[in-house]
C-alpha positions in Angstrom: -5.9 342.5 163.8 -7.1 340.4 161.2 -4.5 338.2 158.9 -4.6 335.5 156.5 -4.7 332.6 159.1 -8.5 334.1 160.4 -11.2 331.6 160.6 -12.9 331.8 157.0 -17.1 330.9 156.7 -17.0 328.7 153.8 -20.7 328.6 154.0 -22.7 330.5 150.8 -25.5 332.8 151.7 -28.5 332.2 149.3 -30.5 335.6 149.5 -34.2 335.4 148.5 -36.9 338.3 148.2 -40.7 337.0 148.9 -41.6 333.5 149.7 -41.7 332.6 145.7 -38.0 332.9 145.2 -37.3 331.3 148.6 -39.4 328.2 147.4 -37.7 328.1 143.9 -34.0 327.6 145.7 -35.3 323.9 147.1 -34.8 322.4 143.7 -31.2 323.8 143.1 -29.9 323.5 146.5 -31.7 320.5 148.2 -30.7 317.2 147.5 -31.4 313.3 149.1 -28.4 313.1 151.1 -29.0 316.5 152.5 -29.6 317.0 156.1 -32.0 320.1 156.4 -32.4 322.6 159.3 -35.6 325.3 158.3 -35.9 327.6 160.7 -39.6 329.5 160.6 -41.7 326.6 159.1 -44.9 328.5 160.2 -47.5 325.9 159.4 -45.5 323.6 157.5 -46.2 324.7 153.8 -42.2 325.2 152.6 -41.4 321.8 154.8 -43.2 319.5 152.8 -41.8 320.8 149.5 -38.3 320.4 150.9 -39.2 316.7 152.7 -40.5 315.9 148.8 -36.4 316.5 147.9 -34.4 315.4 151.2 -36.3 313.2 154.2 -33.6 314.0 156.8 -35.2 317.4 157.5 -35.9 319.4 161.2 -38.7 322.4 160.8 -39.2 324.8 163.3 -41.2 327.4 164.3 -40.9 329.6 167.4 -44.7 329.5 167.6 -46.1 326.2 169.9 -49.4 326.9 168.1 -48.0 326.7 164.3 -45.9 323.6 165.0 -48.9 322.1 166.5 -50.4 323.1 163.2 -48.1 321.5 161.2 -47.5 318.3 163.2 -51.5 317.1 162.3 -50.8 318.2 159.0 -47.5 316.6 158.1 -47.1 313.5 160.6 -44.4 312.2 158.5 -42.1 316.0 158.6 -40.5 316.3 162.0 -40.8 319.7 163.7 -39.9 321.7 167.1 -39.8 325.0 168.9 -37.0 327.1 168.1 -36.8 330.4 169.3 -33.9 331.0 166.2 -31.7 333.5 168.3 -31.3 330.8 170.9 -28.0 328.7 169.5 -28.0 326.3 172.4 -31.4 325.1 171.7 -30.4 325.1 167.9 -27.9 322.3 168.6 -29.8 319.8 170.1 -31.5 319.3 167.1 -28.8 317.9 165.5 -24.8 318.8 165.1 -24.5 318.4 161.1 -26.7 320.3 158.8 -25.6 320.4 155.2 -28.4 323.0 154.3 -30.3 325.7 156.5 -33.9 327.3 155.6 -34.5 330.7 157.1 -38.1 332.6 156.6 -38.5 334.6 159.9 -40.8 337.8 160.1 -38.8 341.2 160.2 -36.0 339.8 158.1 -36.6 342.0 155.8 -36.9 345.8 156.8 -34.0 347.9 156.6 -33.4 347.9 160.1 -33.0 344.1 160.3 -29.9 343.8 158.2 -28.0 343.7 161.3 -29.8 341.2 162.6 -29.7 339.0 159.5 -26.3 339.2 159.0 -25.6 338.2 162.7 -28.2 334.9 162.4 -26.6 333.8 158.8 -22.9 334.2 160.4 -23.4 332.4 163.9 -25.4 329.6 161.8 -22.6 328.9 159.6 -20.0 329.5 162.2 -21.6 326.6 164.4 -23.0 324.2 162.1 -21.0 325.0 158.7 -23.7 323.9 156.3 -22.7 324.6 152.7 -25.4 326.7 152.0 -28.2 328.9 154.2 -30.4 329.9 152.4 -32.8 333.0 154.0 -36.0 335.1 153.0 -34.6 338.4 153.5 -35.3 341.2 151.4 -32.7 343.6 153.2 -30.1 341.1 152.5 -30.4 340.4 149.2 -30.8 344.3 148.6 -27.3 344.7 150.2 -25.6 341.8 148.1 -26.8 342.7 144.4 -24.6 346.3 145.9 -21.7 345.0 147.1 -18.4 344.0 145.0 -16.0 342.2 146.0 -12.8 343.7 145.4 -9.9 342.3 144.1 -6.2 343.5 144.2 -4.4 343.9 140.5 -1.5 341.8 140.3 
């Protein structure tokens, strides 16, 4: 049974619809002295707008050929495979990531909230970033509906 001593995520979930909005978060959330985990850099197009804000950044892809892709075209960005489901592998990139970028296919269909919400909690239960911040249209659907309620005093 739950109680008030529970483990609490103190991490925020940034939810973003379309690959615009996910791009416009990097200039509110990303600072220099961030330490940035993107998970689903495809070819490297987001990365380099979030290496222009923070340097200390790991992109990955679960794609060999995109990340070879992005390599040539952003020597100074570092990237590796990441299968993102695959935790292990997640930390040995690194044990401290203040943010984490998420823009995976099928993140967004109904079907996938599950999914989402499982990748956005074991993220933040492991690393404890302040923010993650995912392209998801299914989550960000389910948070503009949900209240949080509060108990009158």
């Amino acid at each position: 049974m739950a109680n008030e001593n529970q483990y609490k995520l103190r991490t925020k979930f940034v939810a973003t619809r379309g690959v615009e909005e996910y791009r416009q978060t990097i200039r509110t959330w990303v600072t220099a002295h961030d330490i940035v985990l993107e998970i689903g850099c495809e070819w490297g197009t987001t990365s380099v707008l979030i290496h222009e804000r923070c340097k200390n950044l790991v992109a990955t892809d679960i794609s060999l050929d995109c990340i070879k892709v992005a390599c040539r075209k952003y020597p100074q960005i570092r990237f590796e495979t990441l299968d993102a489901f695959n935790i292990k592998d997640a930390m040995k990139l690194g044990d401290k990531f203040t943010k984490i970028y998420i823009d995976m296919s099928g993140l967004s269909s109904y079907r996938a909230l599950l999914d989402v919400i499982a990748l956005v909690n074991m993220y933040s239960a492991v690393f404890e970033p302040e923010a993650i911040i995912i392209k998801s249209g299914s989550l960000k659907n389910f948070a503009l509906n949900c209240v949080a309620w509060k108990k009158l005093i």
